[in-house]
C-alpha positions in Angstrom: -16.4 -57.6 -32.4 -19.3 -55.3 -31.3 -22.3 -54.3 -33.2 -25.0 -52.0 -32.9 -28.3 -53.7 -31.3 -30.7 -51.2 -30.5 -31.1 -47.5 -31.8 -33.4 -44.8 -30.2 -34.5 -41.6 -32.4 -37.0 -39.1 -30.9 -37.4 -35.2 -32.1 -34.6 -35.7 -34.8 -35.5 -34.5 -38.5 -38.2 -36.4 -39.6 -38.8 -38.4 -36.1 -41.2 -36.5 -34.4 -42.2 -39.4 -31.8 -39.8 -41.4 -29.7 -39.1 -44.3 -32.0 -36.8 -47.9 -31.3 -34.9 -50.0 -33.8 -33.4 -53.5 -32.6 -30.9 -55.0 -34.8 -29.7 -58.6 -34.6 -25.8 -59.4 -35.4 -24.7 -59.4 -38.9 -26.8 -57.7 -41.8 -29.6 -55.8 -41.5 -31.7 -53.8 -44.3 -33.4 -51.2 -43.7 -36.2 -50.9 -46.7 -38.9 -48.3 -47.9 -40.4 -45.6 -50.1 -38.7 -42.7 -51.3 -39.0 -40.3 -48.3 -39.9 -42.5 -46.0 -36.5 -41.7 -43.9 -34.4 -44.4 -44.4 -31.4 -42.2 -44.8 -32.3 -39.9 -41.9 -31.3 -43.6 -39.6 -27.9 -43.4 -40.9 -27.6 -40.0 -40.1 -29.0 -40.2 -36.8 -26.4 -42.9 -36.1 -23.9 -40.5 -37.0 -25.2 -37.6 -35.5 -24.7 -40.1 -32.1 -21.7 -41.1 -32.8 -20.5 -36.9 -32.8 -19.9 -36.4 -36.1 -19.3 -32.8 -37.1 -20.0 -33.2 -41.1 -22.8 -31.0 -42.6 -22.3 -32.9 -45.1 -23.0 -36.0 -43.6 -26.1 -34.2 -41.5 -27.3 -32.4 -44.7 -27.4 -29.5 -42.3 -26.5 -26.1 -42.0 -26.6 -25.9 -38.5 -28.0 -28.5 -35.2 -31.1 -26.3 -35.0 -32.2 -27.9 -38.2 -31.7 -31.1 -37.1 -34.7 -30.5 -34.6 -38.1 -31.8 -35.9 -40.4 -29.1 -36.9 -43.3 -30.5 -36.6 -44.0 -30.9 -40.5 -47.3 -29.6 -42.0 -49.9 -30.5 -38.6 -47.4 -31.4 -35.6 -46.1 -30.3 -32.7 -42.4 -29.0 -33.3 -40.1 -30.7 -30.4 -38.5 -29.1 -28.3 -34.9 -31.3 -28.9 -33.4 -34.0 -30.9 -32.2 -37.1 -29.1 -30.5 -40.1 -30.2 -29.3 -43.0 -28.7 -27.0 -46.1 -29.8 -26.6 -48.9 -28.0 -23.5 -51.3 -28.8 -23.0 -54.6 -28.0 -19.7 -55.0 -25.0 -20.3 -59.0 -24.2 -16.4 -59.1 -26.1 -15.4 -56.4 -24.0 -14.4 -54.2 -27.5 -15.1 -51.2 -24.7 -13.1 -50.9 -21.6 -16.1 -50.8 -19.6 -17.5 -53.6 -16.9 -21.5 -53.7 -18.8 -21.9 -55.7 -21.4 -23.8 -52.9 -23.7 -22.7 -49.4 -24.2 -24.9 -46.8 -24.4 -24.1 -43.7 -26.5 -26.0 -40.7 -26.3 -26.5 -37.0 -28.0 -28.9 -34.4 -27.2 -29.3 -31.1 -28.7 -31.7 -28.3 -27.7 -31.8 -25.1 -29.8 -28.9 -23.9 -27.2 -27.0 -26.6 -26.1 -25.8 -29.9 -27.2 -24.1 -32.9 -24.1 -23.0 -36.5 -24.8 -23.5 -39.4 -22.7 -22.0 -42.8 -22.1 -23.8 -45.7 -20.1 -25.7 -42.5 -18.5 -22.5 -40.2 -17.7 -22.5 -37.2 -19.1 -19.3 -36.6 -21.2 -17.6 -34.3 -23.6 -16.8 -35.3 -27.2 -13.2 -36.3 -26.6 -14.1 -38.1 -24.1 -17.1 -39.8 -26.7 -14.9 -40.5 -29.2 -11.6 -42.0 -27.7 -14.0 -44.3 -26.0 -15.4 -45.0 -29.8 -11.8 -45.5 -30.9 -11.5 -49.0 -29.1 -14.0 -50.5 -31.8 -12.2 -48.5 -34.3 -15.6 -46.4 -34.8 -14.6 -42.7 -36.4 -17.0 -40.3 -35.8 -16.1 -38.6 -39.3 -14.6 -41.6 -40.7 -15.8 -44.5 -43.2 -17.5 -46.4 -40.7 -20.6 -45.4 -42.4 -20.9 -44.9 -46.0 -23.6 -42.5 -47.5 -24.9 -41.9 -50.8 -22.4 -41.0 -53.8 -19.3 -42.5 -51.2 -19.1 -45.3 -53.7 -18.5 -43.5 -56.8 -15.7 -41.0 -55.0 -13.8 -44.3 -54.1 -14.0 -45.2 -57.6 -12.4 -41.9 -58.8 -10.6 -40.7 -56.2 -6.3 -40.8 -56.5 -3.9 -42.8 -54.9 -3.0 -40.9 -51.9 -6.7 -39.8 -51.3 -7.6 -43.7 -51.2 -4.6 -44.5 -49.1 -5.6 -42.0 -46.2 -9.1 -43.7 -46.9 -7.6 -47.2 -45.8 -5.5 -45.7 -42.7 -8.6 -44.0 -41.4 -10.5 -47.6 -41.7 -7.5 -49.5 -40.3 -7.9 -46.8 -37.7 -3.9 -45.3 -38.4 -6.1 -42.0 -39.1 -7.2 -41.9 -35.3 -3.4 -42.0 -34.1 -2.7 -39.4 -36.5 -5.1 -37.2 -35.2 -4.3 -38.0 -32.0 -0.3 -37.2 -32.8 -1.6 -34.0 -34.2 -3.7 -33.0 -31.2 -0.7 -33.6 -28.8 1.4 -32.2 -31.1 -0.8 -28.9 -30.8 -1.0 -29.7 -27.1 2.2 -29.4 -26.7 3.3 -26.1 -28.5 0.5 -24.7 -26.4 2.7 -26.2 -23.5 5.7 -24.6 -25.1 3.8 -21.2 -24.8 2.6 -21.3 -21.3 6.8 -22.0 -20.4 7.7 -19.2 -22.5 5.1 -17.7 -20.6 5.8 -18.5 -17.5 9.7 -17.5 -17.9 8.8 -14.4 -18.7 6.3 -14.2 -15.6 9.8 -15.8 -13.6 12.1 -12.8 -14.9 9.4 -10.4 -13.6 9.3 -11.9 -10.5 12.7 -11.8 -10.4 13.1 -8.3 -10.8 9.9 -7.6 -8.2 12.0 -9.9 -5.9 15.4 -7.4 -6.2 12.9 -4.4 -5.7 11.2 -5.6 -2.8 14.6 -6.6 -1.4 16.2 -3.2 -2.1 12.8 -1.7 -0.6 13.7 -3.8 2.4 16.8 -3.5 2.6 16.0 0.3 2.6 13.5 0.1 5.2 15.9 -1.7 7.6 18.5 0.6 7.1 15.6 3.4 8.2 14.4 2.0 10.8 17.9 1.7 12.4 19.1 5.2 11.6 15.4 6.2 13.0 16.6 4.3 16.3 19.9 6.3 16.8 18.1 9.2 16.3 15.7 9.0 18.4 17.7 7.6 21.2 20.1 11.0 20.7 17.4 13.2 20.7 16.2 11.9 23.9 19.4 11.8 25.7 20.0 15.6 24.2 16.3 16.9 25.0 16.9 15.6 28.7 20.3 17.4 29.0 19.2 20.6 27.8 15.8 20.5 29.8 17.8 19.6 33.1 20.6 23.0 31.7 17.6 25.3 31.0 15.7 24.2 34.5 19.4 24.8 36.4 20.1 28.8 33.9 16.5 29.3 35.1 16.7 29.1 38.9 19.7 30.6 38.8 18.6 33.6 36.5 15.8 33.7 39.4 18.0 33.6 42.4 19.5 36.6 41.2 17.0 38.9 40.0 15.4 38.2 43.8 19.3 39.3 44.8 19.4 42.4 42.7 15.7 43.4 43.4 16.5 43.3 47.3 19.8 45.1 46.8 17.9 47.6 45.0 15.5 47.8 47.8 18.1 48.6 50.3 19.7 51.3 47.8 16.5 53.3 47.9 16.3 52.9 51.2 19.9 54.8 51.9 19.0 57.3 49.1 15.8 58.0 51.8 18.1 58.5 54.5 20.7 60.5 52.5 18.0 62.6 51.4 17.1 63.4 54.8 20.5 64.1 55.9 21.0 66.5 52.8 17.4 68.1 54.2 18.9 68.4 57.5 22.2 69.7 56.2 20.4 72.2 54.7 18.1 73.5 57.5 21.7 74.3 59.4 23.1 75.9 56.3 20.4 78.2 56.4 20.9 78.9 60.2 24.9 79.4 60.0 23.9 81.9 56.8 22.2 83.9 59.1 24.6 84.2 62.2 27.9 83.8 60.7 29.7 85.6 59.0 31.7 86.5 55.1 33.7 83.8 55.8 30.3 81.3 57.0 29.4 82.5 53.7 31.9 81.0 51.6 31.8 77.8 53.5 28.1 77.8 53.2 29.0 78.6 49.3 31.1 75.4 49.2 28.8 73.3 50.9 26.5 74.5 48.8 27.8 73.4 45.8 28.7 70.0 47.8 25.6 69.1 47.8 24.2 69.9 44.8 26.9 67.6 43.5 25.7 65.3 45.9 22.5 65.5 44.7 23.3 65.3 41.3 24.9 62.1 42.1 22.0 60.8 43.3 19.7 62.1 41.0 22.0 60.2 38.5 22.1 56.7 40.9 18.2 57.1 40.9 17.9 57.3 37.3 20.6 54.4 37.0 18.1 52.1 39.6 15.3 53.1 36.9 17.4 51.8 34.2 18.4 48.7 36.0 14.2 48.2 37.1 14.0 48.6 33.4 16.1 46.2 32.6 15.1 44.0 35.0 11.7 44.0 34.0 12.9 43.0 30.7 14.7 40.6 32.0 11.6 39.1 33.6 9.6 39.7 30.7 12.3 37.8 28.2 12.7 34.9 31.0 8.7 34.7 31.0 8.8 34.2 27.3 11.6 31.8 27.3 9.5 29.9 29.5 6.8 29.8 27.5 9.2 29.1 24.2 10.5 26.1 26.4 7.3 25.0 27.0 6.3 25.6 23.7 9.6 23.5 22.5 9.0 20.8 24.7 5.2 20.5 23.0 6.7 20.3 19.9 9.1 18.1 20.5 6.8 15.6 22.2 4.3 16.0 19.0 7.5 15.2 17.0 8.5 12.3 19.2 5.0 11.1 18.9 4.8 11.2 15.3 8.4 9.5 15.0 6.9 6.7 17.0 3.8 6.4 14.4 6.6 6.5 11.6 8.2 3.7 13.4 5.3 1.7 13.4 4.5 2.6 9.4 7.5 1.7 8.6 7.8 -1.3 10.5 4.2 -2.4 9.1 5.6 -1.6 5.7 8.6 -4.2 6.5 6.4 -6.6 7.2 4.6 -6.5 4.1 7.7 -6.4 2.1 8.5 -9.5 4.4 4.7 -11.5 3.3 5.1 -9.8 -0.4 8.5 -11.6 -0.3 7.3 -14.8 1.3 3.9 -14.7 -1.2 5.8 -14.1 -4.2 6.7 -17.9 -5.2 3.1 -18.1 -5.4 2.1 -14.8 -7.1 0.0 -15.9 -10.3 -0.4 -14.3 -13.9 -3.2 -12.6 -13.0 -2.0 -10.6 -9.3 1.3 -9.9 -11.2 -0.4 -6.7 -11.7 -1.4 -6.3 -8.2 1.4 -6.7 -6.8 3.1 -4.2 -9.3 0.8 -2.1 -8.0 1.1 -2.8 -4.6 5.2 -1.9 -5.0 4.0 1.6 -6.2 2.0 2.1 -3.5 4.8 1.1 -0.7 7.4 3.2 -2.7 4.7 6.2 -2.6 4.4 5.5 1.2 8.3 5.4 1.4 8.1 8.9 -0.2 5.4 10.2 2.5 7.7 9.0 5.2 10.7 10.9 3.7 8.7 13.8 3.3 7.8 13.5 7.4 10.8 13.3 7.9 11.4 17.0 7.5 9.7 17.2 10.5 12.4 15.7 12.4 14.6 18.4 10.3 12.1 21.2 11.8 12.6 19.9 14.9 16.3 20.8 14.6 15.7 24.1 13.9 13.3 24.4 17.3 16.3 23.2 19.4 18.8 25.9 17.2 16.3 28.5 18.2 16.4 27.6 21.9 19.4 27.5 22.2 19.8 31.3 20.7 17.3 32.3 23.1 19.3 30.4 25.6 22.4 32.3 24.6 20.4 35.7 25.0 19.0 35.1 28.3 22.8 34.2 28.9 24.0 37.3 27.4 21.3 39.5 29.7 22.0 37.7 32.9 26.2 38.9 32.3 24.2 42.8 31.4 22.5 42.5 34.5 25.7 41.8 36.4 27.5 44.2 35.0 24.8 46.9 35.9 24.9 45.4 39.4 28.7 46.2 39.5 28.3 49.9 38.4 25.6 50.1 40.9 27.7 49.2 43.4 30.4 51.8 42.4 27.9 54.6 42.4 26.9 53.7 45.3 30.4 53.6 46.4 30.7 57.2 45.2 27.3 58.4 46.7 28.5 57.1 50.5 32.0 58.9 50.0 29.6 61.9 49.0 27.7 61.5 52.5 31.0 61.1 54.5 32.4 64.4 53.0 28.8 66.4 53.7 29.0 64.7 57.5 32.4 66.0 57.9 31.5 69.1 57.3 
């Protein structure tokens, strides 16, 4: 059975100075004149032990229970108890054969110790129950105890007994794990409710995945068939092109020799002439009405190639818009071609934004198990901010759509450099009729 031996008051209520009480085993009486703090002992015992009484304190609040310095002292800065128990039974599960107990409070803190460590007051207090010593129990008996015994009711005096067989401290401990384990309760609850939200992030950040895969592949396709179709119509347009080329050179040099023969033919006309002027003036009526119809045989003549010139103007004309259209088509390809690269290029950046935003869905996935209350929110808001990214990529992908439309537009323009080329040809076949007609013209004027 322990017992007290040795008790160690300095700064607490009336005990300004550090002061040291030894007690032998068995009774001890503590004796002297009214105020001469007998009772502030017991209550410094108490107040070491961790009891949480006012009552038992006789005060409001631990910053009374500092000395304050009386009428002439020094007030102290803290109040310090210490109680030393006897172990040499080994009442304490500890390997010393004294236990120390100790409880300093400054005016905004309080700590316990045992045998030095510094401990809480659940900690002070099971270590206490071992000897059956209650903090707030009847372990120590203060003034007027007596007389509630005396008067108090059955049940009051029965809890009185199970506190000093030390039933009470079970009780409280039942009670304590009892609350201990509704708060248990509450943190599942809690937790189940974290697990069905993590559950539901989990689906999301599949679907999200499952979404970006499904991207990412189409994204492949199309990018693969744009290529293949971009290097198909560049090879096309490069083939139309030298070909449109080859024959404007053609036409150009045909028309080139065409106003060559009309130079000739206009000579022979001007030659024609000169001896129609000299038969006029030798021959006779019937010179005359030859010269008449040879006359109007050449002004026909001349009409017609009056009429060729003005049809060689019209084909320069058109050749030079030609030219001018093929110029711009070039520079639309070109133009295209830019485009398309820039669009290529920033289908490559989406791949690589989308495939980054797989792989976070991938480490949000894998980091999920271990998601805690607290980044619940964060990593809410982290889906937000990947399905706002998955919007900005569908909204760049209208440039893909815009691309489209550049290679619908070049191949319009393709169709009208098409459709001028067949013009061209066409012109080139009149030409070559008129010309037919102008030589039969010559032929007739030679004859005569």
């Amino acid at each position: 059975m322990t017992y007290i031996k040795r008790v160690e008051i300095q700064g607490f209520k009336s005990f300004g100075n550090k002061v040291v009480l030894n007690f032998k085993k068995g009774i001890v009486s503590i004796i002297g004149a009214n105020g001469s703090g007998k009772s502030n002992v017991s209550e410094a015992i108490s107040f070491a032990l961790g009891t949480m009484s006012k009552k038992q304190l006789r005060a409001d609040r631990l910053g009374d229970l500092i000395f304050n310095g009386g009428k002439k002292g020094k007030p102290a800065k803290f109040a310090k108890v210490k109680v030393v128990f006897d172990n040499t039974d080994k009442v304490f599960p500890v390997d010393d054969d004294e236990l120390s107990v100790v409880r300093k409070i400054t005016a905004k803190n309080s700590e316990y110790r045992i045998n030095g460590e510094r401990v809480s007051r659940d900690q002070l207090v099971t270590m206490l129950s071992h000897a059956r010593i209650n903090p707030d129990g009847y372990n120590i008996i203060f003034q007027g105890d007596i007389e509630r015994f005396v008067t108090m009711d059955a049940v009051e005096r029965r809890q009185i007994i199970e506190d000093i067989a030390g039933i009470q401290i079970y009780e409280q401990k039942r009670h304590k794990s009892l609350l201990e384990l509704s708060k248990v309760e509450d943190n599942l609850k809690k937790e189940n409710m974290i697990l069905v939200e993590k559950k539901k992030l989990l689906d999301e950040l599949e679907d999200q995945k499952r979404i970006a895969d499904e991207f990412k592949n189409a994204k492949d396709k199309l990018t693969w068939y744009k290529a293949a179709l971009l290097f198909k119509q560049k090879q096309d347009n490069e083939a139309k092109l030298s070909k449109v080329e080859d024959e404007i050179a053609s036409v150009k040099s045909e028309i080139d020799a065409k106003e060559r023969e009309i130079t000739n033919t206009q000579k022979i006309i001007d030659s024609i002439e000169s001896e129609l002027r000299i038969l006029e003036e030798k021959r006779s009526v019937e010179s005359f009405e030859t010269a008449a119809k040879i006359r109007e045989q050449i002004a026909n003549a001349k009409s017609a190639v009056e009429t060729i010139k003005a049809n060689i103007s019209n084909y320069k004309k058109q050749i030079d818009s030609a030219v001018e259209q093929q110029e711009n088509i070039k520079v639309n390809i070109e133009e295209y071609e830019k485009q398309i690269a820039t669009y290529e290029s920033e289908i490559s950046r989406l791949e690589e934004h989308v495939s980054r935003i797989r792989k976070e869905l991938e480490d949000k996935e894998k980091k999920l198990v271990s998601v805690s209350p607290e980044r619940l929110e964060d990593v809410t808001r982290t889906l937000y901010e990947l399905r706002g990214q998955k919007h900005e990529i569908e909204s760049k992908l209208s440039l893909i759509q815009r691309k489209e439309e550049i290679e619908q537009r070049l191949a319009s323009l393709k169709s009208e450099l098409s459709r001028i080329e067949s013009k061209i040809e066409k012109e080139i076949e009149n030409n070559s009729s008129l010309y037919e007609k102008q030589r039969a013209i010559i032929k007739k004027i030679s004859d005569l």
